[in-house]
C-alpha positions as CSV (number, residue, x, y, z in Angstrom):
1,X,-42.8,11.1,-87.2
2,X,-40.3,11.1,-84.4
3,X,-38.9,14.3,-82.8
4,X,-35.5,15.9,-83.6
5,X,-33.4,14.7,-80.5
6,X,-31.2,17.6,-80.8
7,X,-34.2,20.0,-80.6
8,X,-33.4,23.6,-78.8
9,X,-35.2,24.5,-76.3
10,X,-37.1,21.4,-76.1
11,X,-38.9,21.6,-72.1
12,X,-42.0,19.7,-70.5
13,X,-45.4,20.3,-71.7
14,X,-48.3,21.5,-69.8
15,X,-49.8,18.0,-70.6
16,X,-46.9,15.9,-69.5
17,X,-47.0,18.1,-65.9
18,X,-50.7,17.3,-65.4
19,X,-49.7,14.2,-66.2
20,X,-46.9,14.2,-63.2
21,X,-49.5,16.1,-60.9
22,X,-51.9,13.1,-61.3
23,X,-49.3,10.7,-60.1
24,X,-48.6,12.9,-57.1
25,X,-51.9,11.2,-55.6
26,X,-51.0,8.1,-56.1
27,X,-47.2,8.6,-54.7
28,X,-49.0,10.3,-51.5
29,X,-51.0,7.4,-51.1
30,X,-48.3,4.9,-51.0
31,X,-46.1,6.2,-48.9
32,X,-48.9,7.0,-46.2
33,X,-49.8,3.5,-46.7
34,X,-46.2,2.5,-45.9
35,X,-45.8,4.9,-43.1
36,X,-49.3,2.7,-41.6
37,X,-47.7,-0.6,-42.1
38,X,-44.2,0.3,-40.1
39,X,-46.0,2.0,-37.3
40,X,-48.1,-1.0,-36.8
41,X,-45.5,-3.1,-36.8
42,X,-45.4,-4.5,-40.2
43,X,-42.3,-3.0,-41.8
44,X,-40.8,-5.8,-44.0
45,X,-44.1,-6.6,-45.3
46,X,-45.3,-3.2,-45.8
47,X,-42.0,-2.1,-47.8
48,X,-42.3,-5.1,-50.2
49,X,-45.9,-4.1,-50.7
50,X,-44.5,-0.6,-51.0
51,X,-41.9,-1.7,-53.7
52,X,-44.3,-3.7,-55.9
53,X,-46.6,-0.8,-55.5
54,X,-44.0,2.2,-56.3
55,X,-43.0,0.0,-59.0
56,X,-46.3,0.1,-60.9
57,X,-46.2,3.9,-60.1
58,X,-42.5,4.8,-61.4
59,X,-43.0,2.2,-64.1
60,X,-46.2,3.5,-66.1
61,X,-45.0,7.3,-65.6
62,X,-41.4,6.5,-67.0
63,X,-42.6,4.4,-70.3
64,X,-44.5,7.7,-70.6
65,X,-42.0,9.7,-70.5
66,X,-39.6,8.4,-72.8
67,X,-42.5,7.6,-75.1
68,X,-43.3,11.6,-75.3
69,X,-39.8,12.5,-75.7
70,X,-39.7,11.1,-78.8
71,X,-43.2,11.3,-79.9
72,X,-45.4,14.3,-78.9
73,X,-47.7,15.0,-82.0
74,X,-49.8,17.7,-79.3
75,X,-53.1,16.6,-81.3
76,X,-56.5,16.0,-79.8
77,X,-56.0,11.6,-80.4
78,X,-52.8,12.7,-78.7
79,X,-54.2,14.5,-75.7
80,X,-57.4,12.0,-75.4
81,X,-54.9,9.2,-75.4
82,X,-52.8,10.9,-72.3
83,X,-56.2,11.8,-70.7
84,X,-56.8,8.1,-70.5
85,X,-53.9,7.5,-68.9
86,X,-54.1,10.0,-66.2
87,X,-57.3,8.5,-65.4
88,X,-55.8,4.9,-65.2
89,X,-53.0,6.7,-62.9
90,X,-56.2,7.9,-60.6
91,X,-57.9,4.6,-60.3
92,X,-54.3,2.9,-59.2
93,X,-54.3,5.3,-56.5
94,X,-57.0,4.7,-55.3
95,X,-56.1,1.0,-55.0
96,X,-53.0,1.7,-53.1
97,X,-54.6,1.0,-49.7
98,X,-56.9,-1.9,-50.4
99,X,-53.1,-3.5,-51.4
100,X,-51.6,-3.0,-48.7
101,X,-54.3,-3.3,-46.0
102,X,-55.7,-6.6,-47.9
103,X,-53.0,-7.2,-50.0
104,X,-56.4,-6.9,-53.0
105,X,-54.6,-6.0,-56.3
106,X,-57.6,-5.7,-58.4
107,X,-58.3,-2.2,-58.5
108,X,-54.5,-1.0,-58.7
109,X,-54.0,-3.6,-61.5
110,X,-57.5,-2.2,-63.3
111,X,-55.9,1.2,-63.1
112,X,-52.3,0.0,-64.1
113,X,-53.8,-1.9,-67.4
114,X,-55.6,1.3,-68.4
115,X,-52.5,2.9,-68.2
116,X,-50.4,0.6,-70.6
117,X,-53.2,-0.3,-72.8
118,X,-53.3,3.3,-73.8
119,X,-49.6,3.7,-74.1
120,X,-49.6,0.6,-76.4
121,X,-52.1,2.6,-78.5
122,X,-50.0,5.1,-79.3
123,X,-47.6,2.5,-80.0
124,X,-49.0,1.6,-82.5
125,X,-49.8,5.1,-83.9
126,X,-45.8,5.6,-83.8
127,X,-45.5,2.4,-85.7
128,X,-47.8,3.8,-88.8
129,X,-46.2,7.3,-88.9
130,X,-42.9,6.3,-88.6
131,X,-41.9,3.8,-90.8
132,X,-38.2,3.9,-90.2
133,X,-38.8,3.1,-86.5
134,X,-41.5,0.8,-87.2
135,X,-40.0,-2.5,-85.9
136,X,-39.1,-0.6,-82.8
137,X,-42.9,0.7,-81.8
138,X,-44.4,-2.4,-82.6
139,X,-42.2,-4.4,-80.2
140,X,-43.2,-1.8,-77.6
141,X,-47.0,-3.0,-78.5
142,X,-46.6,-6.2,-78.5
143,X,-44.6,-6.5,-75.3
144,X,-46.6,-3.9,-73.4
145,X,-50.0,-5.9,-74.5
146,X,-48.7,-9.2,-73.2
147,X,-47.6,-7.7,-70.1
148,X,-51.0,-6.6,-69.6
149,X,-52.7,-9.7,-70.0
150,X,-50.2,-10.9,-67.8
151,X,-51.5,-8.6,-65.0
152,X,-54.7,-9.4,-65.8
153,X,-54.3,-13.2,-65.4
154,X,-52.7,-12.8,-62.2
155,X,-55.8,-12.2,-60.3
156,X,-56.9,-15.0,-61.7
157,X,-54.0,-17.4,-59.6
158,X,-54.2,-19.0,-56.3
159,X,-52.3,-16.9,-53.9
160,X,-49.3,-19.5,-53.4
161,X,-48.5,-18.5,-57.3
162,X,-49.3,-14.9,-57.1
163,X,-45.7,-13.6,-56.0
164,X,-43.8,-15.9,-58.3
165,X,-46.0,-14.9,-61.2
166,X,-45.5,-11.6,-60.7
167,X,-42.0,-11.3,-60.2
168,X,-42.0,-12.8,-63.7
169,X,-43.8,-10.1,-65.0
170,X,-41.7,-7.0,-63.3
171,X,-39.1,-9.1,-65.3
172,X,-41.3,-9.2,-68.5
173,X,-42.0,-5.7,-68.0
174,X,-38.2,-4.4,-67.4
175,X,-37.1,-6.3,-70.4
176,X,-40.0,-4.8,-72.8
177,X,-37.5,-1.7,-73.2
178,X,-34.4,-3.5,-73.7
179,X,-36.0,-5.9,-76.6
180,X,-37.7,-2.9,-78.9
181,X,-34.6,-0.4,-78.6
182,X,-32.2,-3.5,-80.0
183,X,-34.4,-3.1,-83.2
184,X,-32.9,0.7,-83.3
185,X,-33.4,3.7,-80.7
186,X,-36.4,6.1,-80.9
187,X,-35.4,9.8,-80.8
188,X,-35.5,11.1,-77.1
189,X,-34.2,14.1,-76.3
190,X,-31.7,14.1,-73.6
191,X,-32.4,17.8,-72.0
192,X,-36.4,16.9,-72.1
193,X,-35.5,13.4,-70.4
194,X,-33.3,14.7,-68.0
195,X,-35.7,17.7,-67.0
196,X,-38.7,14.9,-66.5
197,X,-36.6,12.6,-64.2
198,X,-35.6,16.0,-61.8
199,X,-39.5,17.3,-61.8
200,X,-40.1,13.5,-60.6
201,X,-37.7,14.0,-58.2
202,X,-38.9,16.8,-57.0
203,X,-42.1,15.4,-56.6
204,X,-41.0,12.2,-54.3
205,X,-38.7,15.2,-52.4
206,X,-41.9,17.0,-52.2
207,X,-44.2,13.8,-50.6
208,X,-41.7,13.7,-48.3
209,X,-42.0,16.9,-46.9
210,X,-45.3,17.0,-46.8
211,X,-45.7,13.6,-45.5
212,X,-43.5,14.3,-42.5
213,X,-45.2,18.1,-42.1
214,X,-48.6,16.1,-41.7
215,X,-47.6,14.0,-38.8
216,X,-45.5,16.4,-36.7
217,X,-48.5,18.8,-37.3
218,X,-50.6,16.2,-35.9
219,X,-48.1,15.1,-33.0
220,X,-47.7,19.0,-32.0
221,X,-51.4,19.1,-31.6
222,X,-51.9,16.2,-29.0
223,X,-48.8,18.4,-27.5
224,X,-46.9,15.3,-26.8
225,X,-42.6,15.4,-26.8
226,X,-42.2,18.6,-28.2
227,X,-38.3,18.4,-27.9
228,X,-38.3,15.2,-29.9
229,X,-40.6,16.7,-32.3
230,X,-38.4,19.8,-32.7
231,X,-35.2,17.5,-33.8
232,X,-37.5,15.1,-36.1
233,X,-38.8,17.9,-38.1
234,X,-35.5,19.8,-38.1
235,X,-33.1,16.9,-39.0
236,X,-35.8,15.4,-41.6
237,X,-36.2,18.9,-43.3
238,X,-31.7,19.0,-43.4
239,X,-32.3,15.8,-45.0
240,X,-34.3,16.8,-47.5
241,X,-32.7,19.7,-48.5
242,X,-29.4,17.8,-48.9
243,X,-30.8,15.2,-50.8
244,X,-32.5,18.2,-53.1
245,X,-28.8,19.4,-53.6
246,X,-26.6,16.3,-53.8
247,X,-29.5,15.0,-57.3
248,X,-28.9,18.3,-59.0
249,X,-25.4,19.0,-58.1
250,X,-24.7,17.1,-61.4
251,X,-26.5,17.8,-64.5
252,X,-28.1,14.5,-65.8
253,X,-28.8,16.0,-70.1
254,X,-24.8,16.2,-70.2
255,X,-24.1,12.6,-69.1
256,X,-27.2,11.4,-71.2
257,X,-25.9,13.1,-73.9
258,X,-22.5,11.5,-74.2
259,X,-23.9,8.0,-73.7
260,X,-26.8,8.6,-76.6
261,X,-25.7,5.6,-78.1
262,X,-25.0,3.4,-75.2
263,X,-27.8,1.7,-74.7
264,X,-26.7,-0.5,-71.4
265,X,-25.7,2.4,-69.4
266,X,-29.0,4.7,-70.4
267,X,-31.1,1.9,-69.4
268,X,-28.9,1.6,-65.8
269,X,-29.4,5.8,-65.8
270,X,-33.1,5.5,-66.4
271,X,-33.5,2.4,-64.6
272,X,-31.6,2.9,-60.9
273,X,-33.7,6.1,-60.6
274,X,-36.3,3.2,-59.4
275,X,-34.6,3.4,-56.0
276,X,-33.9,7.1,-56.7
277,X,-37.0,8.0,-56.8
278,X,-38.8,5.0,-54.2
279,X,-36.4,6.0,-51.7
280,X,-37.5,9.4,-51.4
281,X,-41.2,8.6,-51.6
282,X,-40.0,6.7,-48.5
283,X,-38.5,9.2,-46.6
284,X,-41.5,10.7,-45.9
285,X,-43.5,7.6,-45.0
286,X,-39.8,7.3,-42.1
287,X,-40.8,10.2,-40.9
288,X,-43.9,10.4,-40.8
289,X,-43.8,7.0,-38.8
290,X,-41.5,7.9,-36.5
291,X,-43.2,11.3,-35.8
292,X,-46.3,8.6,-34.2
293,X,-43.9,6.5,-32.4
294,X,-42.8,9.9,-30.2
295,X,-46.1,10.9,-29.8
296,X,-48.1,7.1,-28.9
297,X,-46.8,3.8,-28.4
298,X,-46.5,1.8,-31.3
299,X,-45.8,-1.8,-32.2
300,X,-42.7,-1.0,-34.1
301,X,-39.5,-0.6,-31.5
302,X,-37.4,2.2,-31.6
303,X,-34.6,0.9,-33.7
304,X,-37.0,-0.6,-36.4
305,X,-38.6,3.4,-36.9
306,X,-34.9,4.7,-36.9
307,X,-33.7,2.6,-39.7
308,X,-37.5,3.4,-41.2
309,X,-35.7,6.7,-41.4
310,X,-31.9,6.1,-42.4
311,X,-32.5,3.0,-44.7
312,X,-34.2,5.3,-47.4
313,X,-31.9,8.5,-46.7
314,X,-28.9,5.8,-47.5
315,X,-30.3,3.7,-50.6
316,X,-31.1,7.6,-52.3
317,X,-27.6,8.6,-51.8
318,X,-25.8,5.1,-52.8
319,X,-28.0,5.1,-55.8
320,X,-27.5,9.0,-56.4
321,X,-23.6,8.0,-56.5
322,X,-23.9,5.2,-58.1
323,X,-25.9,6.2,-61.3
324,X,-25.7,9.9,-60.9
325,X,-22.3,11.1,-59.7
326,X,-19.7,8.3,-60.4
327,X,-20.3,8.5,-64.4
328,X,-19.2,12.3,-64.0
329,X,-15.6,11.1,-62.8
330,X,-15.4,13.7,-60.4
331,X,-12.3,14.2,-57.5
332,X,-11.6,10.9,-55.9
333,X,-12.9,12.8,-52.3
334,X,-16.1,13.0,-53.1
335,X,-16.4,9.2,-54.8
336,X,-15.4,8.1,-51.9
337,X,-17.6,10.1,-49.6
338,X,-20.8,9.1,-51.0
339,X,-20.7,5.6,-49.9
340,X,-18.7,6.3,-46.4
341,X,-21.5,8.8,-45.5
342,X,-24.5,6.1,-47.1
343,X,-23.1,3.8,-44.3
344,X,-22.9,6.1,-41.6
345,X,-26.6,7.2,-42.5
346,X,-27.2,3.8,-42.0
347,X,-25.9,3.1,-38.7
348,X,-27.4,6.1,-37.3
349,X,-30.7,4.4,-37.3
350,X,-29.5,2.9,-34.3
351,X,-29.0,6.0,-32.6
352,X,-31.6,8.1,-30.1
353,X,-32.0,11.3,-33.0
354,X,-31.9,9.1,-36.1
355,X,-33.4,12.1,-38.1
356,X,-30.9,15.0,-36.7
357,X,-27.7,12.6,-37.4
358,X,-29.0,11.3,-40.6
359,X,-29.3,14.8,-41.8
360,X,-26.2,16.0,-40.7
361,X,-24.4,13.4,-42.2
362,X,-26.1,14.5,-45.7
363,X,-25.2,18.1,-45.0
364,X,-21.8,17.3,-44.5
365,X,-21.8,15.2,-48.0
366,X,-23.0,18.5,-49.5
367,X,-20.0,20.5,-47.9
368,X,-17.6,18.0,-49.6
369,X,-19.4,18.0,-53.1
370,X,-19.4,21.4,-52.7
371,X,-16.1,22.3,-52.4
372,X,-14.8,19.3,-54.6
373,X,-17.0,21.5,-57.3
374,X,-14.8,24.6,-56.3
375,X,-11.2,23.5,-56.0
376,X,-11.9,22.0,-59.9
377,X,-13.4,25.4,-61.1
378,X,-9.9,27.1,-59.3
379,X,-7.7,26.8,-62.5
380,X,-3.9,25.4,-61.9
């Protein structure tokens, strides 16, 4: 049976934070893959590569996670089931750099299969012990089996129909969700959902630090532009710690809560965190390129690495607005700020400090949503 949704004190379980742990790797590997592909040069190719790939990383881990906030039986079948998984998440990181470097999806999409296949097997368990949501976990099945297939095949096509067959399938895929839930909603929990989409965020925030403490580590040992250095590390740590505080400035459960039965605007909640959460994965791969270009020359101009920098730190806070913030309806200040300082981040690619600018920018958003928060707690 399904869990109660209104459930006190419902938290993650040790399982379901082994389970993020595993996909740390294969975040890491991504974004060090994309921080490779701009500092050689190949930054539009290497971010759609970085897309599709994050895409198969957010993807698997969210259908998860919504999955075992409604159903979480805790049993062995359970845990062997989630075991799989973890192991499928393990062999699609260790494909992340054949696919970019060769652009070979084989052992990614081996990894990504084993993932599904196993989630649709505990579809299908849901289906037999709870017959009032029956309909609903079959769909979920049947349309994460055929998706699978459809990975499958795709290996299978010449290249020239490779990227057209999969865009079909990230369409296939999205849709899955949308199609099962019309048959009737399984019973998530909004306070567990909310607290596995900020650990997730934590994570990516996490890469990125790490990420960029990796290369200025390295940069600082060939003792090359220490003063540049200095400002990279101290405006991409501001950055960072801003974009920590402008996520959990709002609490996610409440909005989630009073849109339980709106189904179009939990799927643009659960959905946008895509760029949420790819954005910040990038962030570190920014800085981390851009930490190489001070210390060697590169291929990738100075401009390019900038906005390598700026264009993540912008999309995270648009989309943070966008899905996060605006719903809340807060003072018409801070609406407006989000976006005016997204575009400024932005521009400020273009500039000789991208990182310290960018950063300051953020913590200057904070300042506003900060005391936006207090003058509304001052009572009139």
């Amino acid at each position: 049976m399904g869990r109660d949704p209104g459930e006190p004190h419902r938290t993650a379980t040790s399982l379901e934070l082994l389970f993020d742990l595993c996909f740390v790797i294969a975040v890491a590997q991504a974004s060090a893959s994309l921080s490779t592909a701009v500092t050689g040069g190949h930054y539009i190719t290497g971010s759609l590569r970085f897309a599709l790939v994050f895409f198969t990383i957010w993807w698997a881990w969210m259908n998860f996670t919504w999955f075992a906030s409604a159903y979480d039986p805790d049993d062995v079948p359970y845990r062997l089931t989630v075991l799989v998984q973890i192991t499928g998440s393990l062999i699609l990181a260790a494909g992340v750099p054949r696919a970019f470097e060769e652009g070979d999806l084989r052992v990614i999409t081996l990894g990504y299969a084993l993932l599904r296949t196993a989630l649709a097997v505990l579809w299908l368990r849901a289906a037999r012990s709870d017959p009032g949501r029956r309909r609903t976990a079959l769909r979920f099945a049947v349309g994460v089996t055929g998706c699978q297939i459809g990975w499958v095949g795709v290996l299978f096509l010449p290249a020239s129909a490779q990227l057209p067959a999969i865009i079909g399938l990230i369409v296939a895929e999205l849709s899955v969700p949308v199609w099962a839930q019309s048959a009737g909603m399984t019973p998530w929990h909004p306070h567990h959902i909310a607290e596995r989409y900020e650990l997730f965020t934590l994570i990516v925030l996490g890469e990125s630090v790490a990420a960029a403490t990796t290369a200025v580590r390295g940069a600082f040992d060939r003792h090359h532009n220490a003063g540049g250095l200095y400002l990279l590390a101290a405006g991409g740590l501001l950055m960072v710690f801003a974009m920590w505080w402008l996520y959990f400035a709002r609490p996610a459960h409440t909005l989630l809560a009073t849109t339980h039965q709106a189904h179009r605007k939990r799927f643009t909640w659960a959905y946008g965190h895509y760029l949420i959460f790819a954005s910040a994965a990038a962030e570190g791969a920014g800085l981390a390129a851009y930490a190489k270009l001070i210390t060697r020359r590169t291929d990738v101009p100075s401009p390019a690495a900038g906005v390598a920098i700026t264009m993540p730190a912008a999309i995270f806070l648009i989309t943070v607005w966008a899905i996060h913030v605006r719903p809340h309806q807060r003072s018409g200040a801070e609406q407006l700020a989000f976006p005016a300082v997204a575009v400024a981040v932005l521009v400020a690619g273009r500039s000789p400090a991208p990182a310290v600018i960018a950063g300051l920018l953020a913590a200057a958003l904070v300042v506003v949503v900060t005391v936006a928060d207090r003058t509304e707690r001052v009572p009139h």
